[in-house]
N, C-alpha and C positions, 0 to 999 in steps of 0.2 A: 714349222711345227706349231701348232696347234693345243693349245692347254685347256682343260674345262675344268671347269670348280663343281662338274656334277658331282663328286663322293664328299667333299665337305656339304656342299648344302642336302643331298642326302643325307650324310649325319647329323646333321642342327634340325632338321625337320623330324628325323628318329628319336634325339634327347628331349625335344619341345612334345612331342605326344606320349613319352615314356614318364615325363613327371610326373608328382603327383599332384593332384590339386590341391589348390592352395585356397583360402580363407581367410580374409584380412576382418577383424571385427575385434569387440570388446564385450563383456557379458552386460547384460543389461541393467539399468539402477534399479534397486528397489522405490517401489514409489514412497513418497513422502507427505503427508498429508499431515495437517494439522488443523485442531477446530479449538478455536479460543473464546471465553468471554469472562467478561469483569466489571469495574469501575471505570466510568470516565467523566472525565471534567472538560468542558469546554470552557473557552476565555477565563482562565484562571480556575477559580473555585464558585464562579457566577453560576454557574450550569452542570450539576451533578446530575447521572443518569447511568447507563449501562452502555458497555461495546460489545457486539459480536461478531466473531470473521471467521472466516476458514483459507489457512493458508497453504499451498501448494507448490511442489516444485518440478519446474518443466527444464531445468540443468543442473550439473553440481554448484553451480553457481546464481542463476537465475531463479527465482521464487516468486508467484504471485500471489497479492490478498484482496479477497472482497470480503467486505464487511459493512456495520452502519452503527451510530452509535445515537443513542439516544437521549435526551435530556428529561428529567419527569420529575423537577421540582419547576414551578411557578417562573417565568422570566419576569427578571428585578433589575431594574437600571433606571439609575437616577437621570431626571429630565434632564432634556438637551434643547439649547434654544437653535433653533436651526438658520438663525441670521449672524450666529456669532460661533459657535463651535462646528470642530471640520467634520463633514458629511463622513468620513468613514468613520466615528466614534459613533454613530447613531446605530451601530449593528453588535445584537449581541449572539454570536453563533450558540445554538441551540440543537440543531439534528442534522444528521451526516450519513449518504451513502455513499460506498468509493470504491474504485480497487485501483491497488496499487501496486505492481509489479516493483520488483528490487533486485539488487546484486547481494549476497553477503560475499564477508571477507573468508576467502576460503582457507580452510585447515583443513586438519583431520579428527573425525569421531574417535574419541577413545569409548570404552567401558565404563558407564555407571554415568558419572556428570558430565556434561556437554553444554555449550554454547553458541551463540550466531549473533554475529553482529550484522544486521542487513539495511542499507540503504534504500531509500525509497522515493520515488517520484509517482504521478499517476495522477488521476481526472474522479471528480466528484458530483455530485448533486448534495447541497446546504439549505440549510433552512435556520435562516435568521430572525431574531426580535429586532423592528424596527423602533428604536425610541423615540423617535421625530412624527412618528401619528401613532393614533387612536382611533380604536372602533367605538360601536355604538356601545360597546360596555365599560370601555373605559381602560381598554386592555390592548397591548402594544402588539401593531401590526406584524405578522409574520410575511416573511418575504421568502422567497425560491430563488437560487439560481447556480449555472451550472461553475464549476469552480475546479481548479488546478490545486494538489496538492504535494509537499517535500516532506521528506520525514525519516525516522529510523526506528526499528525495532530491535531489542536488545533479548535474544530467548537466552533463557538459563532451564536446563532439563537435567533431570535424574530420571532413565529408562524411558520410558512415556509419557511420562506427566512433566509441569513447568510452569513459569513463570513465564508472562509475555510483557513487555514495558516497551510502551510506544508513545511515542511523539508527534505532533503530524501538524504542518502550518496550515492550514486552506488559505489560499486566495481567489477571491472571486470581485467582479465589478458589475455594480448598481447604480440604478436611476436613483435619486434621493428627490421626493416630489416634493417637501416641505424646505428644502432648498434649492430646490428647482437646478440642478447640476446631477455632471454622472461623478461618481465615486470608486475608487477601488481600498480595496481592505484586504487584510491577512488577519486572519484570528488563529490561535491555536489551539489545541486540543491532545491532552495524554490520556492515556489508561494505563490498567493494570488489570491483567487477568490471568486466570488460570488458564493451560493449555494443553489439549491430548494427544499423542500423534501417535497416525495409525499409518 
């Protein structure tokens, strides 16, 4: 005798085309956008100027920033003899453009005031005062180069508006010609700024 499984598979082929469909998903984030600027200070309080950035996020966790900051008082640094002091004191960071993607530490948004602590790594372009030369006016050479940056941003917000307070190291490496060696430096740089998110 003879058995067939025709009437179950039959039936599993009847219950599999009677379902109904189904739809696996999550609703979509609102976007997050943020546009900052403020105060900033490079290498201490040597280099006062302004930051601007706009920050965004591409996960509940993931945020990126580009921005650049500026310096727009006179670069001041006292001479350096360049046979005796180390090649990376010869740079005093001055202007910054960068973006830096980060994680924040994830919570949740309540109503009314909110925060974000976000870690930061990410890739720059710097512009240094060199103290180790001089141009024909008698004014300390500005240097370029491309630079690696770590950092964190700390947001404090009521509704839309906020405060942004960030930290951020550059390190970059340079030829120093007045000591005829290459150099590596980290200089740092915070702000403070107002911030709007849409």
């Amino acid at each position: 005798m003879v058995r067939t499984r025709a009437p179950q598979a039959a039936a599993l082929i009847a219950g599999v085309l009677a379902a109904p469909v189904a739809w696996a998903g999550r609703p979509p984030m609102d976007p997050l956008n943020r546009i900052h600027a403020g105060l900033s200070l490079a290498d201490g309080t040597e280099n006062t100027g302004f930051q601007v950035g706009f920050d965004s996020r591409l996960t509940r966790v993931v945020h990126v920033d580009a921005g650049m900051f500026l310096s727009v008082d006179e670069a001041v640094q006292a001479e350096v003899d360049p046979l005796v002091d180390d090649p990376k004191s010869f740079y005093s960071l001055r202007h910054g453009v960068f973006v830096a993607p980060g994680a924040r530490i994830p919570h949740r948004y309540g109503e009314g005031f909110n925060w974000d602590l976000i870690g930061r790594g990410g890739f720059a372009v710097i512009w240094a005062a060199d103290s180790s030369q001089k141009d024909q006016n008698d004014q300390m050479v500005t240097v370029s180069e491309p630079a690696l940056l770590l950092g964190a941003d700390l947001l404090l917000r009521y509704d839309r508006v906020g405060l942004n307070l960030s930290g951020k190291a550059f390190g970059f490496h340079t030829y120093a010609p007045a000591a005829r060696v290459e150099a590596n430096a980290v200089r740092p740089q915070v702000a403070a700024e107002l911030l709007f998110q849409f």
